[in-house]
BALOBA-365092 format. One record per residue: chain; x, y, z of N, C-alpha, C in turn; residue number from 1; residue in three letters. Coordinates in steps of 0.02 Angstrom, whole numbers, plus 50000, padded with zeros to 5 digits. Layout:
BEGIN
<r><kette>A</kette><n_x>X</n_x><n_y>Y</n_y><n_z>Z</n_z><ca_x>X</ca_x><ca_y>Y</ca_y><ca_z>Z</ca_z><c_x>X</c_x><c_y>Y</c_y><c_z>Z</c_z><nr>NUM</nr><rest>ala</rest></r>
...
! end
This chain:
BEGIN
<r><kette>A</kette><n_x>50849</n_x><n_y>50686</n_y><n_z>49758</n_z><ca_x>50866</ca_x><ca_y>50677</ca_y><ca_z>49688</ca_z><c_x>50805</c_x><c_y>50657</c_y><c_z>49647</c_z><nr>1</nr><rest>unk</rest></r>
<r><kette>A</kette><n_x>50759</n_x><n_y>50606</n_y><n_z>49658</n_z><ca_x>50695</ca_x><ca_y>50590</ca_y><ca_z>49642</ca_z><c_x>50675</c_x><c_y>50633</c_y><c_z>49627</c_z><nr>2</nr><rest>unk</rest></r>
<r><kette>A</kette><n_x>50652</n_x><n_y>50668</n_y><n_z>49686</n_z><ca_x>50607</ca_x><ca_y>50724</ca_y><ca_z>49697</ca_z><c_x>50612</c_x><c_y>50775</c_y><c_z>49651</c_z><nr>3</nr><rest>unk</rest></r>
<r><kette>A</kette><n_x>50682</n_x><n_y>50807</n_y><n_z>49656</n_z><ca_x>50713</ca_x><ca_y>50841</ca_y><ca_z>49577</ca_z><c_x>50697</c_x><c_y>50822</c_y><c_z>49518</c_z><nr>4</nr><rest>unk</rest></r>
<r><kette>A</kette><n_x>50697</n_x><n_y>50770</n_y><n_z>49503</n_z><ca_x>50691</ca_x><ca_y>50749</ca_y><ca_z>49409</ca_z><c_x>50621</c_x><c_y>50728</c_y><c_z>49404</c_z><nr>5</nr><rest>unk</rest></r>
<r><kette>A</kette><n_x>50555</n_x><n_y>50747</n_y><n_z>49458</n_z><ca_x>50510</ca_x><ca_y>50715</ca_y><ca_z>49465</ca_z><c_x>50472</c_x><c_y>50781</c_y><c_z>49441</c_z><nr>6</nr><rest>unk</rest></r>
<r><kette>A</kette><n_x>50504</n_x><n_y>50861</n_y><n_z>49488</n_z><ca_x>50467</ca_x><ca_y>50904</ca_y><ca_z>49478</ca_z><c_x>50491</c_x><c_y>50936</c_y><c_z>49407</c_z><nr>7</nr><rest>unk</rest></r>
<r><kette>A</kette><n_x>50527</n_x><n_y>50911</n_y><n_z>49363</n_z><ca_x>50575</ca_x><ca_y>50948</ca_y><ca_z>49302</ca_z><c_x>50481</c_x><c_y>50915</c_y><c_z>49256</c_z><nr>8</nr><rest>unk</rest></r>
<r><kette>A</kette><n_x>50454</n_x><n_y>50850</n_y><n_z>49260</n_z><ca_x>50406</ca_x><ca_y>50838</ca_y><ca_z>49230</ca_z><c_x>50329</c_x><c_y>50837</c_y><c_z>49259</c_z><nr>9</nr><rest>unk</rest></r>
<r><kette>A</kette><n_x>50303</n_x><n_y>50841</n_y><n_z>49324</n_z><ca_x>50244</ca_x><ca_y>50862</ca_y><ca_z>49350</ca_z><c_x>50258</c_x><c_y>50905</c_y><c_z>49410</c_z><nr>10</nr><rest>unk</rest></r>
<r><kette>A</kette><n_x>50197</n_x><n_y>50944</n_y><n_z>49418</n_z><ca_x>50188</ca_x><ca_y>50974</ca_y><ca_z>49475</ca_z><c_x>50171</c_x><c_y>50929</c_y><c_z>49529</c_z><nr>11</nr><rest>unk</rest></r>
<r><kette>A</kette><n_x>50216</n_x><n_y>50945</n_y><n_z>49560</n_z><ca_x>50243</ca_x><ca_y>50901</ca_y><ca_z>49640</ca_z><c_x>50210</c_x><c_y>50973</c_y><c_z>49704</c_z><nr>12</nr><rest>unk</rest></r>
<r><kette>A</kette><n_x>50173</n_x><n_y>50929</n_y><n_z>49740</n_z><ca_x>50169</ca_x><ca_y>50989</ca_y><ca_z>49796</ca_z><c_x>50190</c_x><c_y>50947</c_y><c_z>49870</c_z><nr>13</nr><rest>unk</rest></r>
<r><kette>A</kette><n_x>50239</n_x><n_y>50960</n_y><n_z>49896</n_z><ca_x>50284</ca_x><ca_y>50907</ca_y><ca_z>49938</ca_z><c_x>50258</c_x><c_y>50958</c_y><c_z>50020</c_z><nr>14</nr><rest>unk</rest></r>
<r><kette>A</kette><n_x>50198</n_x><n_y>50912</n_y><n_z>50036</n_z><ca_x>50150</ca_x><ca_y>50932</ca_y><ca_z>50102</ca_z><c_x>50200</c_x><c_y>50912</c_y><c_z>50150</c_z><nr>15</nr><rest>unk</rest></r>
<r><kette>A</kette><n_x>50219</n_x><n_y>50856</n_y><n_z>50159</n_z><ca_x>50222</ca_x><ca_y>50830</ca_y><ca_z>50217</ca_z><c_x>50272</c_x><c_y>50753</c_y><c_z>50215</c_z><nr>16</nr><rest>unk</rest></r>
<r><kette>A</kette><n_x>50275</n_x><n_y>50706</n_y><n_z>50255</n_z><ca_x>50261</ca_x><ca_y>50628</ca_y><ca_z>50275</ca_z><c_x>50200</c_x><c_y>50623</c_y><c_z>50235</c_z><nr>17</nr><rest>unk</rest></r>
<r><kette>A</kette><n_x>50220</n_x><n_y>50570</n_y><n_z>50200</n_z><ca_x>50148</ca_x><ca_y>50538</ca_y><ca_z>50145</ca_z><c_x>50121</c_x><c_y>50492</c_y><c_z>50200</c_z><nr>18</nr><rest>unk</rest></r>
<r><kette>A</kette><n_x>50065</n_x><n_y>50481</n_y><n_z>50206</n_z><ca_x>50038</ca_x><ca_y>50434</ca_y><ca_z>50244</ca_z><c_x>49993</c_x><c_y>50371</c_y><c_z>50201</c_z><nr>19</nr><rest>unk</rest></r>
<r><kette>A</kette><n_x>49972</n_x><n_y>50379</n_y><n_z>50136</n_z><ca_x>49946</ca_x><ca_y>50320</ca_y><ca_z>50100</ca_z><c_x>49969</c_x><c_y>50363</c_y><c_z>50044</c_z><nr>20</nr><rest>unk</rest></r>
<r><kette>A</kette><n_x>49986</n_x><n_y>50309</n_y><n_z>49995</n_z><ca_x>49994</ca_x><ca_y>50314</ca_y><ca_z>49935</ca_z><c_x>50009</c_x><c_y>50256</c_y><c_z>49889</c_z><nr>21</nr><rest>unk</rest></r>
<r><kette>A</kette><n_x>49973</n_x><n_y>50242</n_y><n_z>49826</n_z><ca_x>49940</ca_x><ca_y>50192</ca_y><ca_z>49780</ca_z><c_x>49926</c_x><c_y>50124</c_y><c_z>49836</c_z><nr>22</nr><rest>unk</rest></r>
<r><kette>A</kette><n_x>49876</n_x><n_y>50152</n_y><n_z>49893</n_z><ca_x>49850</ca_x><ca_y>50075</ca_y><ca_z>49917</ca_z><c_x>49888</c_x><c_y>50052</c_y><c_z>49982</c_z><nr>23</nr><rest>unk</rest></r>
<r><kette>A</kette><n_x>49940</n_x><n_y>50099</n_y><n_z>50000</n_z><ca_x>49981</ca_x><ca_y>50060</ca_y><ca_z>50026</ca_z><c_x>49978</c_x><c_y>50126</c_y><c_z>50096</c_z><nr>24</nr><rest>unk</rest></r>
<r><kette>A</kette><n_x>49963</n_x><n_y>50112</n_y><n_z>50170</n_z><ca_x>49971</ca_x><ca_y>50168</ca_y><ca_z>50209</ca_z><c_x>50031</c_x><c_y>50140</c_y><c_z>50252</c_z><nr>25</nr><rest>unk</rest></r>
<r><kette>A</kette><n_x>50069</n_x><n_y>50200</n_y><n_z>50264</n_z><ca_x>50140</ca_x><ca_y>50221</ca_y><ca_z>50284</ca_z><c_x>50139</c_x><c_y>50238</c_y><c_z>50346</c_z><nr>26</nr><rest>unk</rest></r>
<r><kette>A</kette><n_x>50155</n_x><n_y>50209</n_y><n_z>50403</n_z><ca_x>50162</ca_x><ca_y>50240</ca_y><ca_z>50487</ca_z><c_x>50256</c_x><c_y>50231</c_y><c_z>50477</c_z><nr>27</nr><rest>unk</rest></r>
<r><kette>A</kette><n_x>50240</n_x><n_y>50308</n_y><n_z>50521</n_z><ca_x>50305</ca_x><ca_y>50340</ca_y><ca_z>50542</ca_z><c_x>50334</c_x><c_y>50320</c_y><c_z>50612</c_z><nr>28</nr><rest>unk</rest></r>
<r><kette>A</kette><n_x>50365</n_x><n_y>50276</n_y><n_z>50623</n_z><ca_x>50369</ca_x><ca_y>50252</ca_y><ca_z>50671</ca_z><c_x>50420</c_x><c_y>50300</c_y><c_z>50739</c_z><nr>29</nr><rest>unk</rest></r>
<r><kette>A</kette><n_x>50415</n_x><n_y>50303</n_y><n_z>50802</n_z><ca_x>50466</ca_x><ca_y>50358</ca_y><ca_z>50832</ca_z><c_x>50526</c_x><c_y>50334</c_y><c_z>50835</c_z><nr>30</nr><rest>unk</rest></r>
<r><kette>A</kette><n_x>50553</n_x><n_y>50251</n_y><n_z>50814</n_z><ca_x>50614</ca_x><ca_y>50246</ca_y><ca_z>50828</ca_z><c_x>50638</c_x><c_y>50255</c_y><c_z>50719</c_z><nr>31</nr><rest>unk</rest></r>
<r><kette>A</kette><n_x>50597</n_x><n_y>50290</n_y><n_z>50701</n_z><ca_x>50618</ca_x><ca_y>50311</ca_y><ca_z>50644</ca_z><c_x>50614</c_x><c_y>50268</c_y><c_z>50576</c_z><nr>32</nr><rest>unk</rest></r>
<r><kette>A</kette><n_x>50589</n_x><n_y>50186</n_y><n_z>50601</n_z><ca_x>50546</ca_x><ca_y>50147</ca_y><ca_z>50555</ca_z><c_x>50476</c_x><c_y>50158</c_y><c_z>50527</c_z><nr>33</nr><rest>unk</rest></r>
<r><kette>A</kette><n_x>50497</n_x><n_y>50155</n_y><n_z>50465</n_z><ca_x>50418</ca_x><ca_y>50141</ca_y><ca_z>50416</ca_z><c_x>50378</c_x><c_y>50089</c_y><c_z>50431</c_z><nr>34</nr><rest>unk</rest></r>
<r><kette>A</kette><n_x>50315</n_x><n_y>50073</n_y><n_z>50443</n_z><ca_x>50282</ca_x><ca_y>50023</ca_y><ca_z>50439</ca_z><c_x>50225</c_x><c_y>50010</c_y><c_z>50390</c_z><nr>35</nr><rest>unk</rest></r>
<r><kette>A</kette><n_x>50231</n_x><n_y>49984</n_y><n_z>50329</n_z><ca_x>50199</ca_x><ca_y>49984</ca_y><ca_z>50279</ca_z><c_x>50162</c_x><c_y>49922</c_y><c_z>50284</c_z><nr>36</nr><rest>unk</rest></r>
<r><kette>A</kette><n_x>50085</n_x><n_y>49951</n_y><n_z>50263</n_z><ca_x>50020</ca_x><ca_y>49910</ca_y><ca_z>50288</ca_z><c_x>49981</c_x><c_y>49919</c_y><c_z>50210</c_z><nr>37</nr><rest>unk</rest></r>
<r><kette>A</kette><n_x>49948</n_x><n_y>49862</n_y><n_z>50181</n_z><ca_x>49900</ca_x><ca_y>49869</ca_y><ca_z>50131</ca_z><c_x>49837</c_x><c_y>49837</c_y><c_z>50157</c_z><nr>38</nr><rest>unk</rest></r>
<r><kette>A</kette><n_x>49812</n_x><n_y>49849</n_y><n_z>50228</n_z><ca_x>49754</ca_x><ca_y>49790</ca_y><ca_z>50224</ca_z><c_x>49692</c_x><c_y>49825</c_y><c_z>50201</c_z><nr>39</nr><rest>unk</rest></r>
<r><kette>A</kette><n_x>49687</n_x><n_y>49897</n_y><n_z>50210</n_z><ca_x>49624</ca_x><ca_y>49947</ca_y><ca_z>50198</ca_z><c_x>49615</c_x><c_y>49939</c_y><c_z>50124</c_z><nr>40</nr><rest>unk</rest></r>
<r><kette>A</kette><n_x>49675</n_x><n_y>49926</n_y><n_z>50064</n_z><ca_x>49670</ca_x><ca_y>49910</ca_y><ca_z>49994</ca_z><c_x>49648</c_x><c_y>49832</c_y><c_z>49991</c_z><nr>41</nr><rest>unk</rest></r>
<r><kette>A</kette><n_x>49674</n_x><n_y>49795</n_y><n_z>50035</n_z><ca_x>49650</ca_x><ca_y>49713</ca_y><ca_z>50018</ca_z><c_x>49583</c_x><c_y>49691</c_y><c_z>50036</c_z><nr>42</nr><rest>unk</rest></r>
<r><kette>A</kette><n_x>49571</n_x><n_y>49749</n_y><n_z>50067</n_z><ca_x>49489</ca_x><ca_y>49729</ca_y><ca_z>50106</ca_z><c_x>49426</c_x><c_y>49778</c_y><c_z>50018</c_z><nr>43</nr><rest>unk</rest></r>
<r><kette>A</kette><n_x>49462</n_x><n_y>49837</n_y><n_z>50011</n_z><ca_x>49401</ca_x><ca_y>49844</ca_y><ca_z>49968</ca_z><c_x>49416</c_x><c_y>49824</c_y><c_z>49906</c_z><nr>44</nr><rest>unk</rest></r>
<r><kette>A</kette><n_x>49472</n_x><n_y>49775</n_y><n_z>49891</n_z><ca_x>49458</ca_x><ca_y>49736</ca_y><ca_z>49841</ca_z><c_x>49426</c_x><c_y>49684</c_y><c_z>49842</c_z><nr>45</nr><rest>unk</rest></r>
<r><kette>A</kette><n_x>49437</n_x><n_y>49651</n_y><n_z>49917</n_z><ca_x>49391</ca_x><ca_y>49576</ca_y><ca_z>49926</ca_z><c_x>49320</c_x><c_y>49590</c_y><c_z>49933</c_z><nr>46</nr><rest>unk</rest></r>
<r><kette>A</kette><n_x>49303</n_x><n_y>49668</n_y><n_z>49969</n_z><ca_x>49233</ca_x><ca_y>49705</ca_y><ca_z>49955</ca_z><c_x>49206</c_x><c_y>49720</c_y><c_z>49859</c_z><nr>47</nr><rest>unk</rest></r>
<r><kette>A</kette><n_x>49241</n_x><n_y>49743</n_y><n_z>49829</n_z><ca_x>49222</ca_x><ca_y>49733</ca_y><ca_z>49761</ca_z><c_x>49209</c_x><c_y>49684</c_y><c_z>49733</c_z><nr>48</nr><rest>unk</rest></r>
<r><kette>A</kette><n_x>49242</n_x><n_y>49618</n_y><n_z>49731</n_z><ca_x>49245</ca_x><ca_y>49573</ca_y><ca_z>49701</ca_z><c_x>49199</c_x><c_y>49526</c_y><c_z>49738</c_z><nr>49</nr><rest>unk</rest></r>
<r><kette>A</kette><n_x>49155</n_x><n_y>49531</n_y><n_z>49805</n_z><ca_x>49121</ca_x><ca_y>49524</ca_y><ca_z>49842</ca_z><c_x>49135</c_x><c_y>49447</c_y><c_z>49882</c_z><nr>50</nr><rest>unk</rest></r>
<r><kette>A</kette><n_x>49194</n_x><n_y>49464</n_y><n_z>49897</n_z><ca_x>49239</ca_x><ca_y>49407</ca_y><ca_z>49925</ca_z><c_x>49252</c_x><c_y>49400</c_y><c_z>49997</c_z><nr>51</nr><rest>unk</rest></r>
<r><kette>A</kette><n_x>49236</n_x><n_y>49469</n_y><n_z>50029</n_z><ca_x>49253</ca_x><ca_y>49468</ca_y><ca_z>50095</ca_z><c_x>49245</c_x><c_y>49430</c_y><c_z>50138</c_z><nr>52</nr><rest>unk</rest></r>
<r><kette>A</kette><n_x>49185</n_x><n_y>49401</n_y><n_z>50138</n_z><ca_x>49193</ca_x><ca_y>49322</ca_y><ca_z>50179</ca_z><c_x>49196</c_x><c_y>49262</c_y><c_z>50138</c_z><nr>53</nr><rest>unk</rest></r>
<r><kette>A</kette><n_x>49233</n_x><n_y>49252</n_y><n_z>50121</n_z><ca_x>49279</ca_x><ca_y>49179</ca_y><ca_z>50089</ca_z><c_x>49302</c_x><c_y>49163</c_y><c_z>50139</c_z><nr>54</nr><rest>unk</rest></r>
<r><kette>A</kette><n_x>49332</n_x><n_y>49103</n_y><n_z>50130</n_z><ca_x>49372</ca_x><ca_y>49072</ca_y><ca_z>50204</ca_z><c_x>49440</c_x><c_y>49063</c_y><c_z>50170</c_z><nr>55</nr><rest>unk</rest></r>
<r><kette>A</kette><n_x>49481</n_x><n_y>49102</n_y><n_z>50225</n_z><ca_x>49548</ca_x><ca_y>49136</ca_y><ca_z>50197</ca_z><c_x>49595</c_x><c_y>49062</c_y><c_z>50203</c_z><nr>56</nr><rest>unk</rest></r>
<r><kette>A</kette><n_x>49652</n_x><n_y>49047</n_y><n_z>50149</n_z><ca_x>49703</ca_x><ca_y>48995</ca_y><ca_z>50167</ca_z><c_x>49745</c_x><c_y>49026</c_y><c_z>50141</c_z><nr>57</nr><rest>unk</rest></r>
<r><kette>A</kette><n_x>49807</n_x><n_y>49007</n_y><n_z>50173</n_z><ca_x>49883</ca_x><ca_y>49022</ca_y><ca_z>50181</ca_z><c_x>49901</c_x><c_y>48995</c_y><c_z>50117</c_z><nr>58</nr><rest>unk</rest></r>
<r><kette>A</kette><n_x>49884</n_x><n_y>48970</n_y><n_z>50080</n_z><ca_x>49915</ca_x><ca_y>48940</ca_y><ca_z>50014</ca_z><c_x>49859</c_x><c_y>48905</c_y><c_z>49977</c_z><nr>59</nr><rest>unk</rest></r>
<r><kette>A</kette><n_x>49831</n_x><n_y>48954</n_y><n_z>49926</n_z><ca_x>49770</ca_x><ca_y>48929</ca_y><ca_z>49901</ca_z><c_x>49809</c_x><c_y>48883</c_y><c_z>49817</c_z><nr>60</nr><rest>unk</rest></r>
<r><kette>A</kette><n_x>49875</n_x><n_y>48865</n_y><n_z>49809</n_z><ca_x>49883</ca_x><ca_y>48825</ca_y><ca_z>49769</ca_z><c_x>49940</c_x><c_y>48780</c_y><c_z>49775</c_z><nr>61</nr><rest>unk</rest></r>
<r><kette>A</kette><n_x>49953</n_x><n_y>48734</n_y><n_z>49756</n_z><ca_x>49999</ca_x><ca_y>48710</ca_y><ca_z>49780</ca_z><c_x>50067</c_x><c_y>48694</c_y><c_z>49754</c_z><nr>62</nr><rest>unk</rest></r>
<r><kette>A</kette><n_x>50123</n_x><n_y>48732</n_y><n_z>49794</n_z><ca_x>50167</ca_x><ca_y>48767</ca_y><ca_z>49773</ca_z><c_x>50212</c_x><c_y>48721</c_y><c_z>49709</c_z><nr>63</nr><rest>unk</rest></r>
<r><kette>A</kette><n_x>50214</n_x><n_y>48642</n_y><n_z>49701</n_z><ca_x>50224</ca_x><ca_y>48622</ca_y><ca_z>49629</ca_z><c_x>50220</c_x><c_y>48613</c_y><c_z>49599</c_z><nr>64</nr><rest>unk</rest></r>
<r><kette>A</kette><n_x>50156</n_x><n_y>48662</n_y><n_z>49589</n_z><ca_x>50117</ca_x><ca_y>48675</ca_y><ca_z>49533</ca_z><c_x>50141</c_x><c_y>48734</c_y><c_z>49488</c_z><nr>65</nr><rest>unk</rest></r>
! end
């Protein structure tokens, strides 16, 4: 249904199983689960912003705040 009212306004060329798309890569799992992963997008943003080695914390504010 998407897919329908998607191609009524752009050209759609429907390859396949998407495997990344906006940032986000998609494994097809064999018992038929998705496993959606963004770390290849979180890494070249912390590479842009030239962050990659910061020292990572689980909660950089504090939450009653």
């Amino acid at each position: 249904m998407v897919k329908k009212k998607l191609k009524e306004f752009y050209l759609i060329i429907d390859s396949s199983q998407v495997d990344k798309l906006l940032g986000i890569c998609f494994t097809w799992r064999k018992d038929r689960s998705i496993y959606l992963d963004q770390q290849s997008y979180v890494s070249q943003i912390l590479e842009e912003f030239r962050m990659a080695n910061c020292k990572p914390s689980h909660m950089p504010i504090s939450p009653s705040i």
